[in-house]
C-alpha positions as a Python dict, from the first residue, in 0.01 Angstrom:
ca = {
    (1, 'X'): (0, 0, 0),
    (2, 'X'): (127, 332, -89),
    (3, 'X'): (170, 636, 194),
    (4, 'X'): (-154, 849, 36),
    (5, 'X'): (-368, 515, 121),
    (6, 'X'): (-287, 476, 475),
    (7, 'X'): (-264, 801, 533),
    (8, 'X'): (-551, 945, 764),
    (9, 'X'): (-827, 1083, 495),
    (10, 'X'): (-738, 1466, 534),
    (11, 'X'): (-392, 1387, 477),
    (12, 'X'): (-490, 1203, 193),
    (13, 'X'): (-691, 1402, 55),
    (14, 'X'): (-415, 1702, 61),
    (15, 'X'): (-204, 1435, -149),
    (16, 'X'): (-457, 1417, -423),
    (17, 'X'): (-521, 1763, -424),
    (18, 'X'): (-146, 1782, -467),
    (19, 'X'): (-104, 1546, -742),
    (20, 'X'): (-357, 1708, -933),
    (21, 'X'): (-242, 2026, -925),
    (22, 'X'): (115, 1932, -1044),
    (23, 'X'): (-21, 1713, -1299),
    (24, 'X'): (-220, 2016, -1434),
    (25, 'X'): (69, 2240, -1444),
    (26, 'X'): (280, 2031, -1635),
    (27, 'X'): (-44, 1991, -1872),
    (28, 'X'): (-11, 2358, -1939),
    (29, 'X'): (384, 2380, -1943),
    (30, 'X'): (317, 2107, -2236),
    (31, 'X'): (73, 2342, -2407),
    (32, 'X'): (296, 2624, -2367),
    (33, 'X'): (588, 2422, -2542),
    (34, 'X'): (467, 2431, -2886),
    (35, 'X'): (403, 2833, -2895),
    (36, 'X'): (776, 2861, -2730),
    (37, 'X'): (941, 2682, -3024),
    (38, 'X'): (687, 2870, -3293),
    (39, 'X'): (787, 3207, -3134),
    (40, 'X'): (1088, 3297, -3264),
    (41, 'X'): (982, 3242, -3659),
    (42, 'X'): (615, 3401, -3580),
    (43, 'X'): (884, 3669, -3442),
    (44, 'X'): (1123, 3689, -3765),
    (45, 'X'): (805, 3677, -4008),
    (46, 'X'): (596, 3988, -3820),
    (47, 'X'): (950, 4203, -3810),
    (48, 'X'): (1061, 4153, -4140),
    (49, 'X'): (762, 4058, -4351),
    (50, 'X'): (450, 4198, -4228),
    (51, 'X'): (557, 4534, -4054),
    (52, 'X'): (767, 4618, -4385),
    (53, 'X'): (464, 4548, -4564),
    (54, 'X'): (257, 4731, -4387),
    (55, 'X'): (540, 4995, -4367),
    (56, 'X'): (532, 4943, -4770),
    (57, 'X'): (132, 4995, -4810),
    (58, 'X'): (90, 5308, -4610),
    (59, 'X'): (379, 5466, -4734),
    (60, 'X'): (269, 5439, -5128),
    (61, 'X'): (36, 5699, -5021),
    (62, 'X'): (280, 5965, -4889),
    (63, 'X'): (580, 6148, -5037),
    (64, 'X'): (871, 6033, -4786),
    (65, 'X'): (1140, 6250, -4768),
    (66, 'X'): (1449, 6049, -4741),
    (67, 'X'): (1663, 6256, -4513),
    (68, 'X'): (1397, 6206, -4251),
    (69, 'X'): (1119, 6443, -4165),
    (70, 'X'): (763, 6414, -4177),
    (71, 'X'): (552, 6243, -4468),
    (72, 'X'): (351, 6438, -4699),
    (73, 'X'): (27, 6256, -4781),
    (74, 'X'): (-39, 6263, -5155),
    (75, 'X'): (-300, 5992, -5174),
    (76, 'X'): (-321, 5788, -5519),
    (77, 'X'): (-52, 6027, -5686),
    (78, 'X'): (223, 5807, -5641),
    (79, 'X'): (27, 5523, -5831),
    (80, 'X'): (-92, 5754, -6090),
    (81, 'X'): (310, 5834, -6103),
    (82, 'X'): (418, 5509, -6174),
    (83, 'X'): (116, 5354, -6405),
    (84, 'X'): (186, 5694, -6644),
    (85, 'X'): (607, 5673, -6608),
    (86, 'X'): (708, 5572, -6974),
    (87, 'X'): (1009, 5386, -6780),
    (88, 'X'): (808, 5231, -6504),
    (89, 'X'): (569, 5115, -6820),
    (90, 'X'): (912, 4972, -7001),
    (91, 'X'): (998, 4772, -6711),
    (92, 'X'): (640, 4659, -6659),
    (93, 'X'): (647, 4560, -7066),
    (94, 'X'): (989, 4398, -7009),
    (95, 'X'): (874, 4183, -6719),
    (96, 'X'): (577, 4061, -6954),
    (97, 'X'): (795, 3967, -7256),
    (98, 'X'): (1063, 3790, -6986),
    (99, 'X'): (779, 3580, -6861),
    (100, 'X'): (673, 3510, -7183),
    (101, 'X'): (972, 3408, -7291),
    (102, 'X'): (1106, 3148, -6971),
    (103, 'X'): (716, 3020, -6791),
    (104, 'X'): (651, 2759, -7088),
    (105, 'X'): (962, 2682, -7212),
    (106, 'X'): (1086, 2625, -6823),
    (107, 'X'): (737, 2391, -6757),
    (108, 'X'): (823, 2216, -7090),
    (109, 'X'): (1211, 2186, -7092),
    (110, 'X'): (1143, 2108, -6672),
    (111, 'X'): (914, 1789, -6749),
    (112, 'X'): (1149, 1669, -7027),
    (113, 'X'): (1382, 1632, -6809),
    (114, 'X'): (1164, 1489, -6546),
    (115, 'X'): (1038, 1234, -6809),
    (116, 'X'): (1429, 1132, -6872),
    (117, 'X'): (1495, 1113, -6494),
    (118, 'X'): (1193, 877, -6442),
    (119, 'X'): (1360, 646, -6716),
    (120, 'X'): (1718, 639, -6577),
    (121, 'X'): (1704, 276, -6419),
    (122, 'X'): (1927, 280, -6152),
    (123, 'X'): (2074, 613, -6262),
    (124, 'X'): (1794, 767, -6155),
    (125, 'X'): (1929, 908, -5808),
    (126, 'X'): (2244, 1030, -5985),
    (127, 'X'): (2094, 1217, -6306),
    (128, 'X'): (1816, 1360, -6103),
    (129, 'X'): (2101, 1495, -5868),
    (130, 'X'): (2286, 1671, -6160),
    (131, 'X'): (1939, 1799, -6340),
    (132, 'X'): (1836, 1981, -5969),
    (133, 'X'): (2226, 2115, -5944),
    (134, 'X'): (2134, 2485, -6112),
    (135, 'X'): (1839, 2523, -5859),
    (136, 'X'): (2150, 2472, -5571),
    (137, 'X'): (2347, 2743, -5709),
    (138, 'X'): (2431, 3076, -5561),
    (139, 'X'): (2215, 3263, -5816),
    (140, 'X'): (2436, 3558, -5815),
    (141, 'X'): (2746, 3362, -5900),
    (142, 'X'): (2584, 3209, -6173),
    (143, 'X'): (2488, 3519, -6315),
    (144, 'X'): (2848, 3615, -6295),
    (145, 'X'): (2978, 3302, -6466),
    (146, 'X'): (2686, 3359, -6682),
    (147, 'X'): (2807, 3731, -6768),
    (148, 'X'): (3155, 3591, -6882),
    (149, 'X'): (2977, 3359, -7100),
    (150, 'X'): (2791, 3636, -7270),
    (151, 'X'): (3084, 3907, -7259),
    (152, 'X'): (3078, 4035, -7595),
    (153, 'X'): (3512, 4067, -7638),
    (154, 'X'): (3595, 3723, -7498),
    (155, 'X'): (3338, 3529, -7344),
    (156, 'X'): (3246, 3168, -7409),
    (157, 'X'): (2960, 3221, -7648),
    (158, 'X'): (3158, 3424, -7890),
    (159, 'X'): (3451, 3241, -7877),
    (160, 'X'): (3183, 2928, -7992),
    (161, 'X'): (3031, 3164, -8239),
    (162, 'X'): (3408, 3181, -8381),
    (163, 'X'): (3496, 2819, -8398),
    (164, 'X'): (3166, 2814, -8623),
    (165, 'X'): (3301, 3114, -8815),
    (166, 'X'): (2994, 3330, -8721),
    (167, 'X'): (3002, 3658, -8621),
    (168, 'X'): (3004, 3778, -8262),
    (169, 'X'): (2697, 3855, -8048),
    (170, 'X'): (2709, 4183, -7839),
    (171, 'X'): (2501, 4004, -7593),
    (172, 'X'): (2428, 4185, -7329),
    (173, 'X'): (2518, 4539, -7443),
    (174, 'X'): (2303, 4520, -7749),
    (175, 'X'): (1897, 4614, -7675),
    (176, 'X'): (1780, 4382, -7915),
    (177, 'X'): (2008, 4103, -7758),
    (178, 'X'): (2013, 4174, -7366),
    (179, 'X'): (1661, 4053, -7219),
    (180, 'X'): (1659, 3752, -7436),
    (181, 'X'): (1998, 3649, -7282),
    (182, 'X'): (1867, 3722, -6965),
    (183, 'X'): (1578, 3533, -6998),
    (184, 'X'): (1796, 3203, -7115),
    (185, 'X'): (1950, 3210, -6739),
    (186, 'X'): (1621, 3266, -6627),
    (187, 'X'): (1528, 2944, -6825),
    (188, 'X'): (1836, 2729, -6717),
    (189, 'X'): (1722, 2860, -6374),
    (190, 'X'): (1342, 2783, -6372),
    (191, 'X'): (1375, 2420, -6559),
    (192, 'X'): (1556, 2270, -6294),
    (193, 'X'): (1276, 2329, -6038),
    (194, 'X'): (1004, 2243, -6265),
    (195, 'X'): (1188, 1911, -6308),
    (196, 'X'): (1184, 1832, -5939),
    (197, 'X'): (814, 1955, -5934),
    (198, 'X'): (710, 1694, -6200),
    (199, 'X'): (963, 1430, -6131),
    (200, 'X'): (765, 1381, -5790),
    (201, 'X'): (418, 1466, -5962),
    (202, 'X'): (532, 1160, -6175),
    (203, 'X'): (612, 938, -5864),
    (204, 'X'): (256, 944, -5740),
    (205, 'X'): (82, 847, -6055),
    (206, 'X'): (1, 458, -5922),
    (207, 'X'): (205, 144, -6109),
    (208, 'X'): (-180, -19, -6164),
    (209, 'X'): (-254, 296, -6405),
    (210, 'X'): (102, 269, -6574),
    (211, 'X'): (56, -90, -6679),
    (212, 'X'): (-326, -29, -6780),
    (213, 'X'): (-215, 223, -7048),
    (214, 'X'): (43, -3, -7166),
    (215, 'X'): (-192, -253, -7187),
    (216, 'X'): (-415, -78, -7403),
    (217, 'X'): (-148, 23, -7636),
    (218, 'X'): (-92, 390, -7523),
    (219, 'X'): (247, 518, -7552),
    (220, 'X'): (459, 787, -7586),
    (221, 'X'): (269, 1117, -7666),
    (222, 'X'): (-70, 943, -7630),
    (223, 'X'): (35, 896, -7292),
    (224, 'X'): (137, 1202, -7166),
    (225, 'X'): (-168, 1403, -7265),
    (226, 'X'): (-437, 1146, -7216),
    (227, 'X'): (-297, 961, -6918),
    (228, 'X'): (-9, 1152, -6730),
    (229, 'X'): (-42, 1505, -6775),
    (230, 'X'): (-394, 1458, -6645),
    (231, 'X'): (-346, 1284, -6323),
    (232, 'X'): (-105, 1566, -6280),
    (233, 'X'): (-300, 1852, -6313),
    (234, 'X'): (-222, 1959, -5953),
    (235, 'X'): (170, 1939, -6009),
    (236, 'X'): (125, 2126, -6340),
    (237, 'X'): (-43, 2443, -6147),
    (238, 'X'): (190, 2424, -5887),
    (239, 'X'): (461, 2450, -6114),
    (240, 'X'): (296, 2694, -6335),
    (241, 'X'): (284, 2909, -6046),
    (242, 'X'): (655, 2870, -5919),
    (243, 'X'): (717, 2980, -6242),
    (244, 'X'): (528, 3233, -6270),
    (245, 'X'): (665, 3366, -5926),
    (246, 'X'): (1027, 3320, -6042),
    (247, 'X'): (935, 3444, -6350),
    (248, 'X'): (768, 3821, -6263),
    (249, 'X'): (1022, 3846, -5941),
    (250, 'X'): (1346, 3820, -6153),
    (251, 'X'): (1586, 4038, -5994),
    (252, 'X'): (1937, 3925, -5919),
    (253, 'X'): (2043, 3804, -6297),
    (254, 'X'): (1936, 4137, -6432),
    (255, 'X'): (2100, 4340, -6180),
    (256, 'X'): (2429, 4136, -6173),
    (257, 'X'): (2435, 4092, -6608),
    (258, 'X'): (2303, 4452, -6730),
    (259, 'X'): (2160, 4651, -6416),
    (260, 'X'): (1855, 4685, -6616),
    (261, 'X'): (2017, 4794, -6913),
    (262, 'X'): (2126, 4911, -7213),
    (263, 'X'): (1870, 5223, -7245),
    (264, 'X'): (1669, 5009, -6935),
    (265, 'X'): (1579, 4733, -7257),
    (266, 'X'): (1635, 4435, -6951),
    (267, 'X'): (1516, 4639, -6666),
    (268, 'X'): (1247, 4447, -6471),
    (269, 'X'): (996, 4546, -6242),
    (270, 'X'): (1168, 4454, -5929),
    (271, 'X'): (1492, 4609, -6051),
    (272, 'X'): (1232, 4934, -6134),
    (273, 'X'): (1185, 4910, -5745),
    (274, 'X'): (1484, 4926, -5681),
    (275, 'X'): (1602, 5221, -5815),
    (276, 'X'): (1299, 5409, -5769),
    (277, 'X'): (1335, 5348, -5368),
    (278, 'X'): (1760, 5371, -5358),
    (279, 'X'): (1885, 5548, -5659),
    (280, 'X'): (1639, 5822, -5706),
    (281, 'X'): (1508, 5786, -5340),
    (282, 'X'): (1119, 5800, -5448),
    (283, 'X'): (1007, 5561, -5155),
    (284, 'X'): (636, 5619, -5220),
    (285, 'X'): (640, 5566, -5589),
    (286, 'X'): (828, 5251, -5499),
    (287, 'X'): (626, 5128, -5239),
    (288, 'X'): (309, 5195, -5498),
    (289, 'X'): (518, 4971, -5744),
    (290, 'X'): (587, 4723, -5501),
    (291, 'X'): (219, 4696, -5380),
    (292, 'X'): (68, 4676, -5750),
    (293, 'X'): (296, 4387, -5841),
    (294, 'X'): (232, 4238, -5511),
    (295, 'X'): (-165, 4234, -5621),
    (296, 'X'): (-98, 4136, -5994),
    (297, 'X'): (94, 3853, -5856),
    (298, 'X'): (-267, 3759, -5631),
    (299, 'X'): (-469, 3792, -5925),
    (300, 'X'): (-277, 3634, -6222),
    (301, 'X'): (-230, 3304, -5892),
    (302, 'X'): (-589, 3285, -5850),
    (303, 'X'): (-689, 3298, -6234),
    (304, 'X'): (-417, 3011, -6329),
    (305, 'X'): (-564, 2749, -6070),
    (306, 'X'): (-965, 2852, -6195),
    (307, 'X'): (-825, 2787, -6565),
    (308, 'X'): (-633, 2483, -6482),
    (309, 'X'): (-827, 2367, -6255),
    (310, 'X'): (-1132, 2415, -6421),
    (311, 'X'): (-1299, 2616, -6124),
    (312, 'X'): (-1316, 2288, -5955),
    (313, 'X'): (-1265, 2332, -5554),
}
């Protein structure tokens, strides 16, 4: 018998009361524990992403001067600024034509690649290693590999162009030439994560389906539209999105291989931020900037998964 059961009943009953207690405070302590370890990322994320965006949205409606001193409210002027700005409006145009030109070939080049992982045998582990490698690297020492490559007096690209005895490329100093190069990182870039994306869309589609379709005779492009691409229509937005993301948000290849130029024919939206809110020190217009593509981003995100999706919930 234990010392609370032959212990007179007030004594006993002290014990229990006791027990209980110090059973319900280490009930709370374990509720407490989860909130503890959450804190200090609930901490980071309100300090550095919502107060600056809240920082961001009330500012687009003031003139801030930047030596300090108070703000001027201006209401919508600093988005009727930037929507009427002939460069804002390049940059805006720019970003458009630089999606255009690395979402699909990024989704398509990214599950061709995903397609020749899945058929690797026991390779698999080792090609699917060096196909995710460019997502891995330090994105702004690619882009300065990248701007040897393209240097228009000795890089790689022209010293190829050469050995076919064509004529060299001013790549990245020539208008007509700059954003396209850009967008070719952008592409390298983007395809490897796409791959990943729809090499493990590809691992859930079930053996029992894989075999019917062989059965039945249906192979090679047959297959991917009427049997594969469809089972992965949730990988395909996903990745459509990511892309779209990366895409729109491009920033560190243009401001490592051109810094938005020549005559601002690669300058990007984000890069447009940039120097509107630390080269010319127009925090409002940039913080209007910022906002807009922060909604555009929203919309065009919830009008890709109604259209591939088909509205379906």
């Amino acid at each position: 018998m234990t010392l609370a059961e032959t212990a007179p009943p007030p004594a006993r009953a002290t014990a229990e009361v006791s027990a209980t207690r110090a059973a319900a405070g280490r009930a709370r302590r374990g509720r407490l524990v989860p909130f503890l370890l959450v804190l200090p990322a609930a901490a980071g994320i309100v300090l550095f992403v919502l107060v600056p965006a809240l920082l961001s949205f009330v500012g687009s409606f003031f003139r801030i001067p930047i030596a300090g001193g108070p703000w001027t409210f201006v209401g919508l002027a600093n988005y009727q600024r930037v929507l009427t700005d002939p460069i804002v409006l390049q940059a805006i145009g720019n970003t458009l034509v630089y999606s255009a030109l690395t979402i699909v070939p990024s989704l398509a080049l990214g599950l061709a690649l995903a397609l020749l992982a899945n058929r690797a045998g026991r390779a698999r582990p080792l090609v699917r290693t060096l196909l995710f490698l460019p997502m891995t690297a330090n994105l702004v020492a690619m882009a300065v590999v990248f701007r040897w490559i393209f240097n228009a007096q000795d890089g790689f690209a022209n010293q190829l162009l050469a050995v076919l005895g064509l004529a060299p490329v001013n790549w990245l100093g020539d208008p007509s030439t700059s954003l396209l190069t850009v967008a070719l990182v952008g592409v390298w870039r983007t395809a490897s994560l796409t791959m990943m994306i729809f090499f493990a869309g590809l691992a859930t589609i079930p053996v029992a389906i894989d075999e019917a379709a062989r059965a039945e005779g249906i192979r090679g492009w047959a297959k991917l539209t009427r049997v594969t691409l469809p089972i992965m229509r949730p990988t395909v937005v996903f990745a459509t999105v990511l892309s779209v993301l990366a895409s729109v948000q491009v920033f560190d290849t243009v401001n490592v291989m051109t810094q938005g130029g020549p005559q601002g024919s690669s300058e990007t939206i984000l890069t447009m931020i940039w120097k509107l809110g630390f080269s010319y020190f127009d925090l409002g217009a940039a913080s209007a900037l910022s906002l807009l593509l922060l909604l555009a981003l929203i919309t065009v995100g919830i009008l890709q998964r109604r259209t591939l999706t088909g509205g379906a919930r």
